[in-house]
mmCIF file as gemmi writes it, N, C-alpha and C atoms, coordinates in Angstrom:
data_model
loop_
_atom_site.group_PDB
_atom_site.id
_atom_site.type_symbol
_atom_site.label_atom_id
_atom_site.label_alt_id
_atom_site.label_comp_id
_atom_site.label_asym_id
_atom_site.label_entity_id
_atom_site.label_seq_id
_atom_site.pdbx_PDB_ins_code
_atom_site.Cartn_x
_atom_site.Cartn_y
_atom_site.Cartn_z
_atom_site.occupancy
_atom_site.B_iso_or_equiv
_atom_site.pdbx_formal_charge
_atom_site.auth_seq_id
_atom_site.auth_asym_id
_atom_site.pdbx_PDB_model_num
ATOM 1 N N . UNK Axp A 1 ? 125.486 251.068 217.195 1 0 ? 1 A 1
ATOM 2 C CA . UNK Axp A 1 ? 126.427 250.38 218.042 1 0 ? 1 A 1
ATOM 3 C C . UNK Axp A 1 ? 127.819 250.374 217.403 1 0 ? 1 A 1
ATOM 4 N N . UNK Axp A 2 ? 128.238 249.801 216.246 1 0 ? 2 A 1
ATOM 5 C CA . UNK Axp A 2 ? 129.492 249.996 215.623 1 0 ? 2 A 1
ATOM 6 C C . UNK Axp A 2 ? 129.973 250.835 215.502 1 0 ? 2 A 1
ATOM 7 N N . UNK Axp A 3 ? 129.292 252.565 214.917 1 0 ? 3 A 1
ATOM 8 C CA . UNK Axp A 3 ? 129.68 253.891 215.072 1 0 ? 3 A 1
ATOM 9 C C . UNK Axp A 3 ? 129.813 254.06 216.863 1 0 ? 3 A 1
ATOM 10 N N . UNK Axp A 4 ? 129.574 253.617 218.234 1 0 ? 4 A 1
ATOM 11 C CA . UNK Axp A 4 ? 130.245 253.548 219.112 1 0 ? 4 A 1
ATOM 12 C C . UNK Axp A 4 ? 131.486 252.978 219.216 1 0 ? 4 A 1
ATOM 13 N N . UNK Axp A 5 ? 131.662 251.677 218.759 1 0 ? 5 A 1
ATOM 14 C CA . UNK Axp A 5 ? 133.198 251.172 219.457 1 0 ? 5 A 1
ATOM 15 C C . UNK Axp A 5 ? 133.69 251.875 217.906 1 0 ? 5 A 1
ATOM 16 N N . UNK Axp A 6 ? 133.229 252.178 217.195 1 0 ? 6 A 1
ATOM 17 C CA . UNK Axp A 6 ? 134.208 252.655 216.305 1 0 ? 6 A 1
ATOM 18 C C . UNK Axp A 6 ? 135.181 254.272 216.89 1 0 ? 6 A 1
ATOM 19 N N . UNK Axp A 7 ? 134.362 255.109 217.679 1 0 ? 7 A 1
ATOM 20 C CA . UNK Axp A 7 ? 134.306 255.849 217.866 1 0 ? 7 A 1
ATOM 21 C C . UNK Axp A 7 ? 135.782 255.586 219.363 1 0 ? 7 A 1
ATOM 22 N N . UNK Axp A 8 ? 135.521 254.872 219.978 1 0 ? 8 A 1
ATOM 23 C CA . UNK Axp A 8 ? 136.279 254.095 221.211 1 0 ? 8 A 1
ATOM 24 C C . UNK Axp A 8 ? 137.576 253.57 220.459 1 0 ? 8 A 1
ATOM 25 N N . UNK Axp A 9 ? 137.59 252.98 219.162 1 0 ? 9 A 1
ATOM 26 C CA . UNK Axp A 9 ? 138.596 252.643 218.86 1 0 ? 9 A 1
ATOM 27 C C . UNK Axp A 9 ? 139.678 253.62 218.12 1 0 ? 9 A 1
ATOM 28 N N . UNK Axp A 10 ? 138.725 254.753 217.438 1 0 ? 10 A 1
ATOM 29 C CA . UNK Axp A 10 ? 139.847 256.067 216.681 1 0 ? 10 A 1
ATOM 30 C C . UNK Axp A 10 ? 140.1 256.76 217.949 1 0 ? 10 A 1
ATOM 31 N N . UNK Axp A 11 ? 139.439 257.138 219.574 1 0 ? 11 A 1
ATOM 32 C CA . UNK Axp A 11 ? 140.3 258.063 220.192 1 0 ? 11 A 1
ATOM 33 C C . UNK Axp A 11 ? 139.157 258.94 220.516 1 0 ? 11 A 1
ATOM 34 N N . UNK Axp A 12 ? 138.147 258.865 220.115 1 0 ? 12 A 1
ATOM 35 C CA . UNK Axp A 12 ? 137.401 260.036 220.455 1 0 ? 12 A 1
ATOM 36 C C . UNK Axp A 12 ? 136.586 259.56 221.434 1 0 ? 12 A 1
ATOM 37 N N . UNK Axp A 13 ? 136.136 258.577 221.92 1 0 ? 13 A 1
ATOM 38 C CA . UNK Axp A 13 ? 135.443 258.343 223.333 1 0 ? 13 A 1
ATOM 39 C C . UNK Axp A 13 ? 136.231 257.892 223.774 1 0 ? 13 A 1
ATOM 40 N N . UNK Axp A 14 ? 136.411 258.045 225.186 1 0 ? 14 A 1
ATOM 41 C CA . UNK Axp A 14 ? 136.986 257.134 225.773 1 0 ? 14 A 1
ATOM 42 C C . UNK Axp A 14 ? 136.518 255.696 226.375 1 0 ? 14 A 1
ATOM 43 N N . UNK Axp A 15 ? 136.968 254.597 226.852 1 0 ? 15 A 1
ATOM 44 C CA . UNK Axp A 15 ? 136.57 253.302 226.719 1 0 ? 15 A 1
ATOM 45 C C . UNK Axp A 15 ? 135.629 253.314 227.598 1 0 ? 15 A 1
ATOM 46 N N . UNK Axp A 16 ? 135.466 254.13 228.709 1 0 ? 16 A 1
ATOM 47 C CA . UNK Axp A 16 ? 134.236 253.471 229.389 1 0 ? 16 A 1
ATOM 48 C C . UNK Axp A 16 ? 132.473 254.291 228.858 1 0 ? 16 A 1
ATOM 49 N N . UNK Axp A 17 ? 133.553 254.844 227.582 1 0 ? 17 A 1
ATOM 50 C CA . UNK Axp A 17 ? 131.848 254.878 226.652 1 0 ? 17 A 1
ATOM 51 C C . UNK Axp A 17 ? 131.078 253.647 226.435 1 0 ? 17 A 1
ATOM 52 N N . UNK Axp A 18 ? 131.598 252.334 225.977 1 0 ? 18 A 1
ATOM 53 C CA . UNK Axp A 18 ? 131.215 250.94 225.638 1 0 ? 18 A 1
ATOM 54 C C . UNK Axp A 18 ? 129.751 250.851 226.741 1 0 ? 18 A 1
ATOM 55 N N . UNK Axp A 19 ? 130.172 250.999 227.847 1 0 ? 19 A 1
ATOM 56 C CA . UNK Axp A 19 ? 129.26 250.546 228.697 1 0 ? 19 A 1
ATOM 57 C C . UNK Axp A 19 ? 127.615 251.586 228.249 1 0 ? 19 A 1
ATOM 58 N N . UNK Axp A 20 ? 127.741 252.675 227.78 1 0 ? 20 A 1
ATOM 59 C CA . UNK Axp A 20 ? 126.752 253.626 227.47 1 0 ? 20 A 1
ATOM 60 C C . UNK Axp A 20 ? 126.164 252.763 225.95 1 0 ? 20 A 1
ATOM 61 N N . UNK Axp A 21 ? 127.316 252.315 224.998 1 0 ? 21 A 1
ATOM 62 C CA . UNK Axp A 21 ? 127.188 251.828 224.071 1 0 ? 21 A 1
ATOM 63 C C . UNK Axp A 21 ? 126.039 250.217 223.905 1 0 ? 21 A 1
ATOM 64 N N . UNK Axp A 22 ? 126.793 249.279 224.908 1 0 ? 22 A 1
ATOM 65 C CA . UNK Axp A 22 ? 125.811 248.45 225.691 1 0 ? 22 A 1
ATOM 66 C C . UNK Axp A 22 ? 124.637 249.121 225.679 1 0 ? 22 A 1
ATOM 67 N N . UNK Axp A 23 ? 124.347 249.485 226.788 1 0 ? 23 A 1
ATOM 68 C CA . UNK Axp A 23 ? 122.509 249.852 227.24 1 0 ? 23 A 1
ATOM 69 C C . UNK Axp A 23 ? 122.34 250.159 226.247 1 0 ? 23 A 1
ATOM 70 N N . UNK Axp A 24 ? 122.714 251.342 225.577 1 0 ? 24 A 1
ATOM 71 C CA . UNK Axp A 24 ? 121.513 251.546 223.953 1 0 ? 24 A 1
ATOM 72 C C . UNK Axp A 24 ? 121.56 250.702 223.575 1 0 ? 24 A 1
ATOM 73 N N . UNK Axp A 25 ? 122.26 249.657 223.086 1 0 ? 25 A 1
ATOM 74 C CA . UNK Axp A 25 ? 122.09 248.627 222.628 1 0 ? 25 A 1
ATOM 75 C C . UNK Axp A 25 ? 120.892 247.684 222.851 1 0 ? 25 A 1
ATOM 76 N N . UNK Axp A 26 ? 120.866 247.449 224.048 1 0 ? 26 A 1
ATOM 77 C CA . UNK Axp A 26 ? 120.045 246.793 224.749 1 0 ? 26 A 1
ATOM 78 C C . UNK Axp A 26 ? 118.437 247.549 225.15 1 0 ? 26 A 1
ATOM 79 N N . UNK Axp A 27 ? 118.334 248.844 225.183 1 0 ? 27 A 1
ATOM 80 C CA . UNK Axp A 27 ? 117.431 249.298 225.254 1 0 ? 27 A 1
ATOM 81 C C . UNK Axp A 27 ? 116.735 249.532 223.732 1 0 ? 27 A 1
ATOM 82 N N . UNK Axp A 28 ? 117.296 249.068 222.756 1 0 ? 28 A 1
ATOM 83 C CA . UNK Axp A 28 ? 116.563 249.1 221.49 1 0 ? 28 A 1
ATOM 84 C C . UNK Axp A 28 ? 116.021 247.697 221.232 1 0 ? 28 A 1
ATOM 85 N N . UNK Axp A 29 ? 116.7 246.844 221.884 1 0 ? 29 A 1
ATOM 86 C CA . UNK Axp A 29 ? 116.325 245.211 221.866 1 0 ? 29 A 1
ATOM 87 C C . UNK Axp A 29 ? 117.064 244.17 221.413 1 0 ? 29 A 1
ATOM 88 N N . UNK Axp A 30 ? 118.618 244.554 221.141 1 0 ? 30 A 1
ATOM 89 C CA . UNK Axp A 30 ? 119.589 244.263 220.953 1 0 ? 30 A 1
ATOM 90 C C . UNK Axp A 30 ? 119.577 242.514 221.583 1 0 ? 30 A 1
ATOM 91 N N . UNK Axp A 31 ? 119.549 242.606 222.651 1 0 ? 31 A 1
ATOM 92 C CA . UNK Axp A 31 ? 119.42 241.145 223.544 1 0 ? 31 A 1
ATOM 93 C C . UNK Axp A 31 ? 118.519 240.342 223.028 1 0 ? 31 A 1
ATOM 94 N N . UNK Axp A 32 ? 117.09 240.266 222.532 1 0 ? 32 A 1
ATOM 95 C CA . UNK Axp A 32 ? 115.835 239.867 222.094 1 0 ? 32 A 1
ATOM 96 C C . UNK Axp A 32 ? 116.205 239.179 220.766 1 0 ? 32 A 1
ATOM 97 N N . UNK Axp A 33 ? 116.861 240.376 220.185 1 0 ? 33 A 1
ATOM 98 C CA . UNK Axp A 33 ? 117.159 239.746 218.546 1 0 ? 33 A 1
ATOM 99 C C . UNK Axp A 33 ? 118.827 238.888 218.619 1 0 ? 33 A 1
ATOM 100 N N . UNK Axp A 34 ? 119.66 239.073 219.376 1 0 ? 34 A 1
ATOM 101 C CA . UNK Axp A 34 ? 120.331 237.751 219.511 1 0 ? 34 A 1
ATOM 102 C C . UNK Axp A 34 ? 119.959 236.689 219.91 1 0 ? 34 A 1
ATOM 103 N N . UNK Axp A 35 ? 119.235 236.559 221.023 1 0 ? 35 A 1
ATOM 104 C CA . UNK Axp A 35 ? 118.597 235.123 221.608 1 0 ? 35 A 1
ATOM 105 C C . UNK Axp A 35 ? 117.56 234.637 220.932 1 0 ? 35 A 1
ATOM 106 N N . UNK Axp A 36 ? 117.047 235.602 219.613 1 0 ? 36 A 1
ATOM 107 C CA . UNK Axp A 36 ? 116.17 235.054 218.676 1 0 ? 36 A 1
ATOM 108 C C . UNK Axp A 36 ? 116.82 234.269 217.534 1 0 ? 36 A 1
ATOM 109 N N . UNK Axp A 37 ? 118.184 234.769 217.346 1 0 ? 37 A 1
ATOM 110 C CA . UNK Axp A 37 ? 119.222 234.319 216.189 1 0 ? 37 A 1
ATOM 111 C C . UNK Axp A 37 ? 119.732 232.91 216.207 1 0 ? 37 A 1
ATOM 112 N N . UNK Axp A 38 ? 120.047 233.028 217.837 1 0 ? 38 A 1
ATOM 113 C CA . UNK Axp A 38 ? 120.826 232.004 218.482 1 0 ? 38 A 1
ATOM 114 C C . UNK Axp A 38 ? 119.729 230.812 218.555 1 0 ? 38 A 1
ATOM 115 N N . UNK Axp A 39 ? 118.777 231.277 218.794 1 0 ? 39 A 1
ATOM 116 C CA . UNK Axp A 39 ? 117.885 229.721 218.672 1 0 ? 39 A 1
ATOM 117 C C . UNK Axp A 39 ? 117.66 228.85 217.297 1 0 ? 39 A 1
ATOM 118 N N . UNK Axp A 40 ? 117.422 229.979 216.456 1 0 ? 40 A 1
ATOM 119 C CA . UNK Axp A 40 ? 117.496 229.554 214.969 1 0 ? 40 A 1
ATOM 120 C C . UNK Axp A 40 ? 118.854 228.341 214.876 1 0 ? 40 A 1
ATOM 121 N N . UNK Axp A 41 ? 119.843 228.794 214.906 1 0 ? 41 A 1
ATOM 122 C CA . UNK Axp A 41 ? 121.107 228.32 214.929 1 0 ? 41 A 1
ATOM 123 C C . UNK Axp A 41 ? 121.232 227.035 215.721 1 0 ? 41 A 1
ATOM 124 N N . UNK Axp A 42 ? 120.457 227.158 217.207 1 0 ? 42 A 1
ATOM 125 C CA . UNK Axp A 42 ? 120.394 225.812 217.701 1 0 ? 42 A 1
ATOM 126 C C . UNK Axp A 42 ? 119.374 224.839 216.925 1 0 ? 42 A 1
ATOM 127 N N . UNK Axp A 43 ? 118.756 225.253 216.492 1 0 ? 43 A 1
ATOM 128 C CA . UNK Axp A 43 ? 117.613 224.079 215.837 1 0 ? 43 A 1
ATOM 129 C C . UNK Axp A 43 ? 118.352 223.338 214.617 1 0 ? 43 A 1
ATOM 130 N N . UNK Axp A 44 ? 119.351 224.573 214.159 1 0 ? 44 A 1
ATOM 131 C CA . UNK Axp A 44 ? 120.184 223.69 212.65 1 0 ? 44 A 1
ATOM 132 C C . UNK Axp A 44 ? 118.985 223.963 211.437 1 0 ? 44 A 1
């Protein structure tokens, strides 16, 4: 994911790569392991 917007930010993709960047993201489980993080964090 970072080697994407990194990639968006030097010039070589253009920005509506992000959105491609997203779904892989999310299709590896990206979403699962934040809302797993974020609960930790709510409990304190």
């Amino acid at each position: 994911m970072l080697e994407g917007v990194t990639q968006i930010i030097v010039g070589e993709k253009p920005v509506d790569y992000y959105q491609q960047v997203l779904q892989e993201a999310k299709d590896i489980g990206l979403d699962s392991i934040v809302s797993d993080v974020n609960q930790v964090f709510q409990k304190g």
